[in-house]
Jmol script that loads the backbone (N, CA, C; Angstrom):
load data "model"
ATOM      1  N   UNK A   1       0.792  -1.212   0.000  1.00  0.00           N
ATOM      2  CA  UNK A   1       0.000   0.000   0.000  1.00  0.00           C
ATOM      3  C   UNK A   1       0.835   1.278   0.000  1.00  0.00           C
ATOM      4  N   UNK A   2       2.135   1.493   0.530  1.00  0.00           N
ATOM      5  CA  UNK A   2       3.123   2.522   0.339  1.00  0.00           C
ATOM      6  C   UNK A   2       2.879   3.360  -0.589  1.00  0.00           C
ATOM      7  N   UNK A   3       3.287   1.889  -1.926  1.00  0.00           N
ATOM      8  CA  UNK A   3       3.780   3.084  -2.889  1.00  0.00           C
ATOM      9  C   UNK A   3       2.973   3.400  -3.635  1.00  0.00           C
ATOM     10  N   UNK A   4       1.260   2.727  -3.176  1.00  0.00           N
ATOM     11  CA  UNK A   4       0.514   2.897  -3.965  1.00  0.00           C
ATOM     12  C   UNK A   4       0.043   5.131  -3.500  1.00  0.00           C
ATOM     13  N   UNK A   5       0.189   4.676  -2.181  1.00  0.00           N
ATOM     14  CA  UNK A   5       0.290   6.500  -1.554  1.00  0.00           C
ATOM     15  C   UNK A   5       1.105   7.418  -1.750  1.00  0.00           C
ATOM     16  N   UNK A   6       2.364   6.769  -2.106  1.00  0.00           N
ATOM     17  CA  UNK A   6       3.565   7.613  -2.870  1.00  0.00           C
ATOM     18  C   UNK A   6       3.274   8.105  -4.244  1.00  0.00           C
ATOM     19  N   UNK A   7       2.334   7.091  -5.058  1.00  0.00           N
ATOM     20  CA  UNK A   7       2.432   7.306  -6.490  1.00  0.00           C
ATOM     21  C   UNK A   7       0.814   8.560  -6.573  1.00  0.00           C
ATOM     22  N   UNK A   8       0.035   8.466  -5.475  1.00  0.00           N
ATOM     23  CA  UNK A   8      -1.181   9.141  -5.490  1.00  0.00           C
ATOM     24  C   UNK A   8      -0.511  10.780  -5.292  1.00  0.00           C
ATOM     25  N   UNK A   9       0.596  10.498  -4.077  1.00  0.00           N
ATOM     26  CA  UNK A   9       0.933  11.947  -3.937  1.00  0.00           C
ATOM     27  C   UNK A   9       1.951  12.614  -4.689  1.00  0.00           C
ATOM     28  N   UNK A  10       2.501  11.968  -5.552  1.00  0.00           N
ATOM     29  CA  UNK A  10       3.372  12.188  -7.170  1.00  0.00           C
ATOM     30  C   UNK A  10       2.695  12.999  -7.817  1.00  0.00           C
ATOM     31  N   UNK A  11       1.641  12.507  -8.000  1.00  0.00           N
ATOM     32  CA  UNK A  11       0.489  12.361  -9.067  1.00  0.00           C
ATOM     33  C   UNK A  11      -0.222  14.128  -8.276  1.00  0.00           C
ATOM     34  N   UNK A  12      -0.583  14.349  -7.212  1.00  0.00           N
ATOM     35  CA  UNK A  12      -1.069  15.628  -7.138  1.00  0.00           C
ATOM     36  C   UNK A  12       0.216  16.556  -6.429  1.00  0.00           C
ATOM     37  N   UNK A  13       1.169  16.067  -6.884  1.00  0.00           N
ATOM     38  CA  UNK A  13       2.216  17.272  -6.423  1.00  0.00           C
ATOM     39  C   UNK A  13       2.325  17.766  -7.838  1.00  0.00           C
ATOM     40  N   UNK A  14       2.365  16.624  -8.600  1.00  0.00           N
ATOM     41  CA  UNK A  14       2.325  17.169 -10.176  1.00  0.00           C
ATOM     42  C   UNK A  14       0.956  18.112 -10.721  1.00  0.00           C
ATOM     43  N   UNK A  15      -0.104  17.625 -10.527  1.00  0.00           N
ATOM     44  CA  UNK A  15      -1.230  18.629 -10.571  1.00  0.00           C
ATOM     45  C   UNK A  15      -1.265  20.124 -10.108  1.00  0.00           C
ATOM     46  N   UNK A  16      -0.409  20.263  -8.664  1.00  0.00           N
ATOM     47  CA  UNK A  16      -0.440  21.411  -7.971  1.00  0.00           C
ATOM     48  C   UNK A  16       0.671  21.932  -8.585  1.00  0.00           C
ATOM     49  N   UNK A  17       1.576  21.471  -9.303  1.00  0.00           N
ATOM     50  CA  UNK A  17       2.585  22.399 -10.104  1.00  0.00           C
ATOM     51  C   UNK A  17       1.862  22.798 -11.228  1.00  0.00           C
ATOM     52  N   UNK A  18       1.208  21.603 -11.648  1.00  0.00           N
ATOM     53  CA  UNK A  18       0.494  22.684 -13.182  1.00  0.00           C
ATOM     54  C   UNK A  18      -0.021  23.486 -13.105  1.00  0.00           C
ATOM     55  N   UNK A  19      -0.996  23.463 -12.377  1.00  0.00           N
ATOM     56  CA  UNK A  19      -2.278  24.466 -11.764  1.00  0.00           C
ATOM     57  C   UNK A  19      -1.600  25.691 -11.277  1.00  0.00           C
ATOM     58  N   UNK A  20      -0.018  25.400 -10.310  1.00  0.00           N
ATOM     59  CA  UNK A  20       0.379  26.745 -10.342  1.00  0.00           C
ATOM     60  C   UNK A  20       0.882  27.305 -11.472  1.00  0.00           C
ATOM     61  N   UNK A  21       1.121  26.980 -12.526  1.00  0.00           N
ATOM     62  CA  UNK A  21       1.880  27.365 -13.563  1.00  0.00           C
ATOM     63  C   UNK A  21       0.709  28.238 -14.005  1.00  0.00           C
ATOM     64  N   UNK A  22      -0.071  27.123 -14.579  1.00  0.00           N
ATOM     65  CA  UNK A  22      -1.328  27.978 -15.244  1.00  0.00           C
ATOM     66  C   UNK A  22      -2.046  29.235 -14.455  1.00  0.00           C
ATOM     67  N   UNK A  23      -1.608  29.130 -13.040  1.00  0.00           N
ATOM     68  CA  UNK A  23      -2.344  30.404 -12.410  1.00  0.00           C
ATOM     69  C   UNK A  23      -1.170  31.194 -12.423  1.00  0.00           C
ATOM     70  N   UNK A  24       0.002  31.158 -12.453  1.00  0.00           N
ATOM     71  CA  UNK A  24       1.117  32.594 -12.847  1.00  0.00           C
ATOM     72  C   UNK A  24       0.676  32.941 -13.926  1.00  0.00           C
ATOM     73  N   UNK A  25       0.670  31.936 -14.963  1.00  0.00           N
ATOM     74  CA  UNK A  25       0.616  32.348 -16.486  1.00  0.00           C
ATOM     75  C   UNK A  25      -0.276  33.540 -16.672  1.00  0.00           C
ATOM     76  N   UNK A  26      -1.792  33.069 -15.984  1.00  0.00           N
ATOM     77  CA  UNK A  26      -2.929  33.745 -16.166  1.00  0.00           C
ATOM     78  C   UNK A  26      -2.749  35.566 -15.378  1.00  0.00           C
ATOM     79  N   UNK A  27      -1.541  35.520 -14.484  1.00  0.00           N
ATOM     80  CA  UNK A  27      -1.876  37.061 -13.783  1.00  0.00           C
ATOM     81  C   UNK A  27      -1.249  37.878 -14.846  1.00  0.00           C
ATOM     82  N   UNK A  28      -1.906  39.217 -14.036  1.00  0.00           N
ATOM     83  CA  UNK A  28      -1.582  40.155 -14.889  1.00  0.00           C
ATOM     84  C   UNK A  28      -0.505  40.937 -14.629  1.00  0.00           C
ATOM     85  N   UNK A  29       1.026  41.568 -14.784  1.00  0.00           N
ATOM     86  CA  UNK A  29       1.807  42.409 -14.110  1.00  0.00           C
ATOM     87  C   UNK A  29       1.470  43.382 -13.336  1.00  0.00           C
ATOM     88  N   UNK A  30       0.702  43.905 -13.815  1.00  0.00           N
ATOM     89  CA  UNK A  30       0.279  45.090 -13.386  1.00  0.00           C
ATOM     90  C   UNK A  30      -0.297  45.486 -12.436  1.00  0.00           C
ATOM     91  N   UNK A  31      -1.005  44.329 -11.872  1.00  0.00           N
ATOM     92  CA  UNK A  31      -1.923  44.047 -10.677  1.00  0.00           C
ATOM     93  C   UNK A  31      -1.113  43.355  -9.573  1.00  0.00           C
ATOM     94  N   UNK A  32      -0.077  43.054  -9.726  1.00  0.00           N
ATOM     95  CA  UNK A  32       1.072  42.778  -8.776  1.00  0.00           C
ATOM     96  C   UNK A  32       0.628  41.523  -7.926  1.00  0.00           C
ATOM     97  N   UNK A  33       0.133  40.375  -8.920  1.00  0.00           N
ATOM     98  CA  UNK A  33      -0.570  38.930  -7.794  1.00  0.00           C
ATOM     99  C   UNK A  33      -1.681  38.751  -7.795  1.00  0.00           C
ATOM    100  N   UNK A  34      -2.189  40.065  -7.791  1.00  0.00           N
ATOM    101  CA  UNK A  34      -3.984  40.242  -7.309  1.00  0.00           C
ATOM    102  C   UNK A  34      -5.101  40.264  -8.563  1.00  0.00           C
ATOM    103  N   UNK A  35      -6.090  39.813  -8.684  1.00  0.00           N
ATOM    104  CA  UNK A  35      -7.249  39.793  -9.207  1.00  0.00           C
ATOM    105  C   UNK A  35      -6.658  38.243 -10.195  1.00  0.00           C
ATOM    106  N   UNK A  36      -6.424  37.431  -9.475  1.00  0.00           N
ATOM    107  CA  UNK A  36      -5.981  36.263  -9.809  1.00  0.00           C
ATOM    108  C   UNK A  36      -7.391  35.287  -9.898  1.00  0.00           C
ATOM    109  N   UNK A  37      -7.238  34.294 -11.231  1.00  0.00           N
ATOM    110  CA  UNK A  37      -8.480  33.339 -12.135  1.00  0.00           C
ATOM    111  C   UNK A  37      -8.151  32.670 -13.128  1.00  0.00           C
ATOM    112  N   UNK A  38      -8.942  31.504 -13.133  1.00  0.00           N
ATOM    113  CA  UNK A  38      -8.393  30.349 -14.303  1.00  0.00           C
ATOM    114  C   UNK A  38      -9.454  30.143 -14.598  1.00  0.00           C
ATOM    115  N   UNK A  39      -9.823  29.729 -15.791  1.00  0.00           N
ATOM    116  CA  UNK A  39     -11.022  28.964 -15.645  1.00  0.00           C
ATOM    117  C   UNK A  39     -10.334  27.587 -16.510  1.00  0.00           C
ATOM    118  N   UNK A  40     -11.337  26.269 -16.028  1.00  0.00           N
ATOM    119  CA  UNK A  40     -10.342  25.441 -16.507  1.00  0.00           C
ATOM    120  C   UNK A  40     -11.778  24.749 -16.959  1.00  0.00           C
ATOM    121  N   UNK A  41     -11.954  24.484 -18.445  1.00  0.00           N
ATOM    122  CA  UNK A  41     -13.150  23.935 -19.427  1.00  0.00           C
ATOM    123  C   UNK A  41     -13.206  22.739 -19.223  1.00  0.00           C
ATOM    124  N   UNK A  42     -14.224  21.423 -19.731  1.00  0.00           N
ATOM    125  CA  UNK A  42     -14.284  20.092 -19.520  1.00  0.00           C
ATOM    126  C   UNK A  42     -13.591  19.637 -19.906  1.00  0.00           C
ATOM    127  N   UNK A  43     -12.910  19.956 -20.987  1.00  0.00           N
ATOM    128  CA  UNK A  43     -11.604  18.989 -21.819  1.00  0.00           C
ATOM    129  C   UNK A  43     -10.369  19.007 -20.787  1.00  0.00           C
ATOM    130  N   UNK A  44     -10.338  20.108 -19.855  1.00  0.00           N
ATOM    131  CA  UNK A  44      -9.337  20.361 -19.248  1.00  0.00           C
ATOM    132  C   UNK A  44      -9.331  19.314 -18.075  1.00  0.00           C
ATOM    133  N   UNK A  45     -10.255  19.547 -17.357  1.00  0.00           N
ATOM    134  CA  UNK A  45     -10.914  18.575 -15.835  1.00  0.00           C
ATOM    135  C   UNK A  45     -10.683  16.906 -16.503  1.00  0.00           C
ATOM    136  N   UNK A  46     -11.463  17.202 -17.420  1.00  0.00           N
ATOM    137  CA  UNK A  46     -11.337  15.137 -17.809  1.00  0.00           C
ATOM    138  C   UNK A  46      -9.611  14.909 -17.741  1.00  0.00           C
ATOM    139  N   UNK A  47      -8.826  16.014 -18.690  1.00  0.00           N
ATOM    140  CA  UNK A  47      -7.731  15.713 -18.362  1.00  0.00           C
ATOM    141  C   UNK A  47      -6.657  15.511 -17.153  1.00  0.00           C
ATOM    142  N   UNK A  48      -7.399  15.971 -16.706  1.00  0.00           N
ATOM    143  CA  UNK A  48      -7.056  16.343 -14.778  1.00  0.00           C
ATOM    144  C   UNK A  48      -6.904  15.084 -13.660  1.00  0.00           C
ATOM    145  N   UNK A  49      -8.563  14.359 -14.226  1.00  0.00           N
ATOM    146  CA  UNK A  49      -8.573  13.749 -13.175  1.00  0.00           C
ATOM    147  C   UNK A  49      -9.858  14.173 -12.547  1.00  0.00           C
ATOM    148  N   UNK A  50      -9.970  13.543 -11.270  1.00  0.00           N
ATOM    149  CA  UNK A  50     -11.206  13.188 -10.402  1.00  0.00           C
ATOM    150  C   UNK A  50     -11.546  15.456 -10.194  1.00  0.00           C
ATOM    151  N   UNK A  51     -12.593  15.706 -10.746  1.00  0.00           N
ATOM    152  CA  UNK A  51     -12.430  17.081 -10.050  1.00  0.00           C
ATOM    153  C   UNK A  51     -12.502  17.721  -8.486  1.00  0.00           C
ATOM    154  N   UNK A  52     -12.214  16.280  -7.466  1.00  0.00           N
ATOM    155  CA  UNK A  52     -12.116  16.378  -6.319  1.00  0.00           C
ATOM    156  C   UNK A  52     -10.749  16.812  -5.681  1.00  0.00           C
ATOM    157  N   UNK A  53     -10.270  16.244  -6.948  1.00  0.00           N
ATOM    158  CA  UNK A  53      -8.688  15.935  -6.415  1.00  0.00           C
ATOM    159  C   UNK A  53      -8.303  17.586  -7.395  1.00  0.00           C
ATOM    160  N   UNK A  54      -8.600  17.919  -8.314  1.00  0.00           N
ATOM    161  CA  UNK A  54      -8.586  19.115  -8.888  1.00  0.00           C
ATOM    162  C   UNK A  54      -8.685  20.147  -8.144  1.00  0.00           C
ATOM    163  N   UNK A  55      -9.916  20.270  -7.343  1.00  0.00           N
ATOM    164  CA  UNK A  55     -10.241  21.371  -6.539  1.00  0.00           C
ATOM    165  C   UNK A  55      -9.469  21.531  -5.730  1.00  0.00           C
ATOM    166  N   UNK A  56      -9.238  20.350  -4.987  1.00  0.00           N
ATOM    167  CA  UNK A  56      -7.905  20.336  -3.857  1.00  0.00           C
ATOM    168  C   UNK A  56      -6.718  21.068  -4.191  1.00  0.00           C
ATOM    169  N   UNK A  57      -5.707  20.225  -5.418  1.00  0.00           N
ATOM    170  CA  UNK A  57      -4.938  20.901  -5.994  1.00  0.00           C
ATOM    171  C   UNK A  57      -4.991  22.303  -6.299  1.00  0.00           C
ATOM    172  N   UNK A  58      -5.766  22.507  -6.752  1.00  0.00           N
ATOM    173  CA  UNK A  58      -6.295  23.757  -7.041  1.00  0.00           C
ATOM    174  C   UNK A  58      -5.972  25.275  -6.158  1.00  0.00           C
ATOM    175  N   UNK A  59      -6.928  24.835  -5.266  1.00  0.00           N
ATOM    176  CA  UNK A  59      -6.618  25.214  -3.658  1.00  0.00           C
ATOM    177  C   UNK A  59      -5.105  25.658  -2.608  1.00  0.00           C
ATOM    178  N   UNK A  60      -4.858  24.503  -2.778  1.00  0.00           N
ATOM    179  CA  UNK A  60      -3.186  23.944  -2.309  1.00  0.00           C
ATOM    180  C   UNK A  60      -2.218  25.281  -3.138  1.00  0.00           C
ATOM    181  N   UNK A  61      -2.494  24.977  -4.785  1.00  0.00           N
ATOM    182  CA  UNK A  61      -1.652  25.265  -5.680  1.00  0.00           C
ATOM    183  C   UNK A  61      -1.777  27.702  -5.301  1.00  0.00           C
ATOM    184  N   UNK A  62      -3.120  28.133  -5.033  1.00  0.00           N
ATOM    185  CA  UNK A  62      -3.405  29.109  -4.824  1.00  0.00           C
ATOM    186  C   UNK A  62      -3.091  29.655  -3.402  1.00  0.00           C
ATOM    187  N   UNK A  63      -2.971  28.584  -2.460  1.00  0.00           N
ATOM    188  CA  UNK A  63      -2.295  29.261  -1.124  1.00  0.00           C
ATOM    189  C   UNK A  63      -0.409  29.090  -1.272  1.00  0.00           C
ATOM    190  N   UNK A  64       0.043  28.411  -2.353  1.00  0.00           N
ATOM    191  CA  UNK A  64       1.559  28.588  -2.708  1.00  0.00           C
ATOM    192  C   UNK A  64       1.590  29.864  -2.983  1.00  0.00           C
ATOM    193  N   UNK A  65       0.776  30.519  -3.621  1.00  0.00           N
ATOM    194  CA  UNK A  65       0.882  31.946  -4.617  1.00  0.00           C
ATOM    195  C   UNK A  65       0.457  32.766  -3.382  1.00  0.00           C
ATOM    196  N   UNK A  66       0.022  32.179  -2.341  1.00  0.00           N
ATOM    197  CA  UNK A  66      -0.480  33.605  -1.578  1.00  0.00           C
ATOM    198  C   UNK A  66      -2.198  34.019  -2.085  1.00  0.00           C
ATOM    199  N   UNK A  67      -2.803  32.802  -2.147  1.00  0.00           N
ATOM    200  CA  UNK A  67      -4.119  33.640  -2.744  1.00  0.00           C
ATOM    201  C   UNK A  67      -5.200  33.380  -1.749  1.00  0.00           C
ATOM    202  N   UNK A  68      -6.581  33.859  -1.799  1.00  0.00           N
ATOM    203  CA  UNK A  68      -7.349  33.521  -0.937  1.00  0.00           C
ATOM    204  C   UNK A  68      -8.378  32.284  -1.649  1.00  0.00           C
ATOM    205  N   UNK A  69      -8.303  31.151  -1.871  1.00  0.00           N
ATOM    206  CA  UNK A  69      -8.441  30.538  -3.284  1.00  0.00           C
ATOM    207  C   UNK A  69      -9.999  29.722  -2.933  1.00  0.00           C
ATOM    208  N   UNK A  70     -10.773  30.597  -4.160  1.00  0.00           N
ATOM    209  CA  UNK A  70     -12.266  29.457  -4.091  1.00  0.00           C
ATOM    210  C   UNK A  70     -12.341  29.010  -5.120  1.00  0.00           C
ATOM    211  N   UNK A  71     -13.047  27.927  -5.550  1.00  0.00           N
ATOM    212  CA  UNK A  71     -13.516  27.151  -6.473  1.00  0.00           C
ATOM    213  C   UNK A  71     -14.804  27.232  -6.819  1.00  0.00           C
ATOM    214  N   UNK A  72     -15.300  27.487  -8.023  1.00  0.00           N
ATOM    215  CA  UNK A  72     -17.018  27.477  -8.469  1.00  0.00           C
ATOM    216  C   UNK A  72     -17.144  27.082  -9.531  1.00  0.00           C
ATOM    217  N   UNK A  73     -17.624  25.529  -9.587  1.00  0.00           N
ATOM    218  CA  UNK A  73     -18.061  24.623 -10.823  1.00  0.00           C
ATOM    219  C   UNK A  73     -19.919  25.450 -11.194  1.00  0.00           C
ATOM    220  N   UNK A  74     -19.435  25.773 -12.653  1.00  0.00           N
ATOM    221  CA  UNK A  74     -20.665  26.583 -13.530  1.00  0.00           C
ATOM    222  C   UNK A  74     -20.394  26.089 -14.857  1.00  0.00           C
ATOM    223  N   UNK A  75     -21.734  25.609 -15.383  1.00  0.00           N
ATOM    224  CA  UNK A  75     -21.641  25.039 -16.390  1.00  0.00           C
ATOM    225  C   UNK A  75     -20.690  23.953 -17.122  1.00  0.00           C
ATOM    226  N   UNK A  76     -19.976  23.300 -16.034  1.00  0.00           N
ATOM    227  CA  UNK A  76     -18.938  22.080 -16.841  1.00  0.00           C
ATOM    228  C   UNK A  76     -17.354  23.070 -16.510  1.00  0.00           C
ATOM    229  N   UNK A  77     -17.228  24.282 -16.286  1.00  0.00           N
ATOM    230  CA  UNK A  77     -16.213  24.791 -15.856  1.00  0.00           C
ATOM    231  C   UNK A  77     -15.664  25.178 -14.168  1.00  0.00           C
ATOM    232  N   UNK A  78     -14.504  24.704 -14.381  1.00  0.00           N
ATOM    233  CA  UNK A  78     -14.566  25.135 -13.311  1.00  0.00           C
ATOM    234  C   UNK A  78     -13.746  26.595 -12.971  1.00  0.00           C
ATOM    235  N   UNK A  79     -14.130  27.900 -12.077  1.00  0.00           N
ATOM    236  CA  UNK A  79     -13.278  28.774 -11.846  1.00  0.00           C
ATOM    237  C   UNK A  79     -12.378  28.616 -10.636  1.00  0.00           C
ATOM    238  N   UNK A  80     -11.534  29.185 -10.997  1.00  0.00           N
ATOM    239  CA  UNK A  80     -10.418  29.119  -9.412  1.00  0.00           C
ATOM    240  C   UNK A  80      -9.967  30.666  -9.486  1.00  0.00           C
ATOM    241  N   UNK A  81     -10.395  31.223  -8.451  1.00  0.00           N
ATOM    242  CA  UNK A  81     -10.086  32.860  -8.117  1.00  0.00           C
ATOM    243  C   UNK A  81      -9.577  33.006  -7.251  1.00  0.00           C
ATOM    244  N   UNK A  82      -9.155  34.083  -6.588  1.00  0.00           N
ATOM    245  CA  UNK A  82      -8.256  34.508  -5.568  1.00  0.00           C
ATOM    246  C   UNK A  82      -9.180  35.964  -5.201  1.00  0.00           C
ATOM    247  N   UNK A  83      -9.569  35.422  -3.775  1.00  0.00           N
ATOM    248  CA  UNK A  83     -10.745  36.414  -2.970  1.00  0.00           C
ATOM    249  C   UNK A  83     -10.204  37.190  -2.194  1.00  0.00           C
ATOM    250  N   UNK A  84      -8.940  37.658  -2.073  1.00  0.00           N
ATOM    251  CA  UNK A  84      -8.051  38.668  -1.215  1.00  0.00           C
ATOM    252  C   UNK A  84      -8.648  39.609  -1.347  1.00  0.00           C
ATOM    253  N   UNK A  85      -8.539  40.526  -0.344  1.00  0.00           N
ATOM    254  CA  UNK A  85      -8.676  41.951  -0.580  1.00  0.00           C
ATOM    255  C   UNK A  85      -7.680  42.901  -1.259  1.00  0.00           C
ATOM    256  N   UNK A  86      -8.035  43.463  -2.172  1.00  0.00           N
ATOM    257  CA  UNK A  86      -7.197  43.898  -2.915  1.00  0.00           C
ATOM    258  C   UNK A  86      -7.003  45.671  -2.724  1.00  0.00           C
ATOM    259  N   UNK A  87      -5.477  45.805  -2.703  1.00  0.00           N
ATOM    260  CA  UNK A  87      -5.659  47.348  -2.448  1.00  0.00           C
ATOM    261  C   UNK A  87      -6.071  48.381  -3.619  1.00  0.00           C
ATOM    262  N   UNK A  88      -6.234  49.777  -2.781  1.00  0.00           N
ATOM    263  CA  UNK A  88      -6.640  50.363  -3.593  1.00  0.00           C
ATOM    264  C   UNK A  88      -6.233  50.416  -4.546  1.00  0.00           C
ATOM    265  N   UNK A  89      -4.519  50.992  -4.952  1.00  0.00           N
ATOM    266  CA  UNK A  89      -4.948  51.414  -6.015  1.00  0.00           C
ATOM    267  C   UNK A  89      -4.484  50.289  -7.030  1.00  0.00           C
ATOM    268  N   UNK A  90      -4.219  49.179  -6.674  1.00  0.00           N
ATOM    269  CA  UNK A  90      -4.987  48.250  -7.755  1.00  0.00           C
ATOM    270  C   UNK A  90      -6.141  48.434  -7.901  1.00  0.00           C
ATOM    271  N   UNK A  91      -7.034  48.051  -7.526  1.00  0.00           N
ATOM    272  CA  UNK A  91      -8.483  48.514  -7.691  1.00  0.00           C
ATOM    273  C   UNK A  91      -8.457  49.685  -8.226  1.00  0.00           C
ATOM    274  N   UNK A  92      -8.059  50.569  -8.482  1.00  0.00           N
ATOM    275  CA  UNK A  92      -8.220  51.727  -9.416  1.00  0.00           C
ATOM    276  C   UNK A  92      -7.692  51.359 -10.697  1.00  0.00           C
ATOM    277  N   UNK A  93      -6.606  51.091 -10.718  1.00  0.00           N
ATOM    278  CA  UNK A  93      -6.270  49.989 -11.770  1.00  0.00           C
ATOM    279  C   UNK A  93      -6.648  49.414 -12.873  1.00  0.00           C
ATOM    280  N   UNK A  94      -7.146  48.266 -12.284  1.00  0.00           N
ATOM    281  CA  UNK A  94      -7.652  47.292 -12.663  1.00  0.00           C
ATOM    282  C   UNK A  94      -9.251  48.120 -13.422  1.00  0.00           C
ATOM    283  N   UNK A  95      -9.733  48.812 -12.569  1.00  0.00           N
ATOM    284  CA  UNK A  95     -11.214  49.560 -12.909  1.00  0.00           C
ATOM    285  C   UNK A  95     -10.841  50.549 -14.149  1.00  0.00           C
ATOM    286  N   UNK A  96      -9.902  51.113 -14.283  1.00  0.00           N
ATOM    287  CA  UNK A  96      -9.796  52.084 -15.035  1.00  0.00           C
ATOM    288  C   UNK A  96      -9.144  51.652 -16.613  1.00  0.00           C
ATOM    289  N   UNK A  97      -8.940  50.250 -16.764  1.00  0.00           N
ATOM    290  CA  UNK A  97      -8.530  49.101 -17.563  1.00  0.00           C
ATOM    291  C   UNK A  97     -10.170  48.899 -18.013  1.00  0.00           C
ATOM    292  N   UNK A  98     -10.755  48.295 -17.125  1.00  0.00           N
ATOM    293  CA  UNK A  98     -11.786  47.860 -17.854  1.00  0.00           C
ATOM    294  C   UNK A  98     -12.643  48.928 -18.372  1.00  0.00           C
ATOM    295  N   UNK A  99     -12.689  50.320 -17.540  1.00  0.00           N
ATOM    296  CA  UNK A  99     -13.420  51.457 -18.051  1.00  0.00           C
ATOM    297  C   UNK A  99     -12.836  51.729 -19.802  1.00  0.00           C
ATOM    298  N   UNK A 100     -11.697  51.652 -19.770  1.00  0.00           N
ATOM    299  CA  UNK A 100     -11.114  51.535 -21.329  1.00  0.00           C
ATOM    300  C   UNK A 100     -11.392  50.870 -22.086  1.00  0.00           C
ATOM    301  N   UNK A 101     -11.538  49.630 -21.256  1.00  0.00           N
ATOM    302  CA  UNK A 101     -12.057  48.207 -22.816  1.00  0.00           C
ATOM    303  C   UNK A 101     -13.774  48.841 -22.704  1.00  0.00           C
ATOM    304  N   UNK A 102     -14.258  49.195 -21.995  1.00  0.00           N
ATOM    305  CA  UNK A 102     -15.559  49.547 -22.195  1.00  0.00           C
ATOM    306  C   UNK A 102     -15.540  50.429 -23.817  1.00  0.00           C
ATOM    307  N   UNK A 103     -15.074  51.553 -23.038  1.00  0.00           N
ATOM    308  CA  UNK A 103     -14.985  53.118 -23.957  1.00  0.00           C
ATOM    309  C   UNK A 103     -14.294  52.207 -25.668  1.00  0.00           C
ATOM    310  N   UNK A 104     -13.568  51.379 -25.511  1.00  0.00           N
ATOM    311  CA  UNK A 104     -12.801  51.121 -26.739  1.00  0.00           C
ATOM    312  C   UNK A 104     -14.385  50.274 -27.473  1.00  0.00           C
ATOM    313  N   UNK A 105     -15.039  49.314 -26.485  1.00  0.00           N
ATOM    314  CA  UNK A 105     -15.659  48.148 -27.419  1.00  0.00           C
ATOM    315  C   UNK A 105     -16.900  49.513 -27.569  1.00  0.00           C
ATOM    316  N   UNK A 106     -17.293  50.266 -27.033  1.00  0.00           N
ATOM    317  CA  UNK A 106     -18.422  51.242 -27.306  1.00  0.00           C
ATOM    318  C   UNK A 106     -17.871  51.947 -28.952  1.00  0.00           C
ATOM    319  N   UNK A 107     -16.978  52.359 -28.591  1.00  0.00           N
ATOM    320  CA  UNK A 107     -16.383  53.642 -30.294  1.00  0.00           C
ATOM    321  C   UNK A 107     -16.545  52.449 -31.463  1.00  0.00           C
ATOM    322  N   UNK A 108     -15.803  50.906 -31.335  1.00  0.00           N
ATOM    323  CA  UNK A 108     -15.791  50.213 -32.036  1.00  0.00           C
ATOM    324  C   UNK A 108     -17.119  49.826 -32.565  1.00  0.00           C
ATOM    325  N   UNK A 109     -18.097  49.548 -31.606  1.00  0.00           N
ATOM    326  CA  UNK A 109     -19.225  49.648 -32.284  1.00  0.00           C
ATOM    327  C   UNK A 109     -20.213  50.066 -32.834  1.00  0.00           C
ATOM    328  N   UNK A 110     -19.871  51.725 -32.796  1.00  0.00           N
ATOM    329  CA  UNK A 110     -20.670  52.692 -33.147  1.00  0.00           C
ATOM    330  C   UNK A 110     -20.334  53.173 -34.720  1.00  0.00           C
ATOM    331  N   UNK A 111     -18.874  52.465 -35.412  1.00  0.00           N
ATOM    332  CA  UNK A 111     -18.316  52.644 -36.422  1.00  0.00           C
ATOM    333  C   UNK A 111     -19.012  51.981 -37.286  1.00  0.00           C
ATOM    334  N   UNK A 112     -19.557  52.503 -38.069  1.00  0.00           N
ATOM    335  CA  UNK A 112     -20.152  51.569 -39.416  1.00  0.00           C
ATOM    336  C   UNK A 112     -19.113  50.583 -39.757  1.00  0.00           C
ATOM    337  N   UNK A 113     -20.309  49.393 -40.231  1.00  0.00           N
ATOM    338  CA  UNK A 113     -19.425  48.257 -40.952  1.00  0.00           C
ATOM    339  C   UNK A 113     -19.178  48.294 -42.068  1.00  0.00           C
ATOM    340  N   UNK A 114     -17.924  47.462 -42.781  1.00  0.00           N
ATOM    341  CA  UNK A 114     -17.545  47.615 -44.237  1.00  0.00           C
ATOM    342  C   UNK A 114     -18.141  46.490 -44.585  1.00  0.00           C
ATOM    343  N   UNK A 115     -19.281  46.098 -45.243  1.00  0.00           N
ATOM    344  CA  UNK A 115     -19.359  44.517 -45.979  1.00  0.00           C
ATOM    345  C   UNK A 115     -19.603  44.434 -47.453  1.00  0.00           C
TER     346      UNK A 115
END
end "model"
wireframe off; spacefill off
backbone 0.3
color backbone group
């Protein structure tokens, strides 16, 4: 039975490295750690494994990074976020980013189309 527990905890030390990878990959510089999220699709989870053992990892892999880490299965996906409180002026930040993609997707669509 050992190594059958050795090879289980191989197996999610390796998960909790991917999962951290994919959650560095996903931050943004600019936000310095914070407003941290993955979402990981069904093709992804089947590839994963049990999504018990996912969430865990998951979890595990988001308190390495320092995150406050929840999980919310919606629609076949699952999200993994980071619920810290975030300072201000990230939060100004981050808000004044999306106020831009607003203002940008608004002008863009007010431009007549060429067809």
């Amino acid at each position: 039975m050992p190594a059958k527990d050795e090879l289980a905890r191989r197996r999610h030390e390796r998960l909790m490295d991917r999962l951290e990878s994919m959650m560095l990959a996903a931050l943004r510089p600019e936000y310095e750690g914070y407003y941290g999220q993955l979402i990981l699709g069904a093709d992804d989870l089947a590839e994963m494994g049990e999504l018990k053992d996912v969430r865990r990892a998951a979890r595990e892999a988001g308190r390495r990074l320092g995150w406050k880490t929840t999980t919310h299965l919606v629609g076949g996906r699952l999200f993994v976020l980071d619920e810290r409180e975030v300072p201000e002026r990230i939060e100004r930040l981050a808000g004044d980013a999306a106020a831009a993609a607003m203002d940008r997707f608004w002008d863009e669509s007010r431009r007549p189309r060429l067809t």
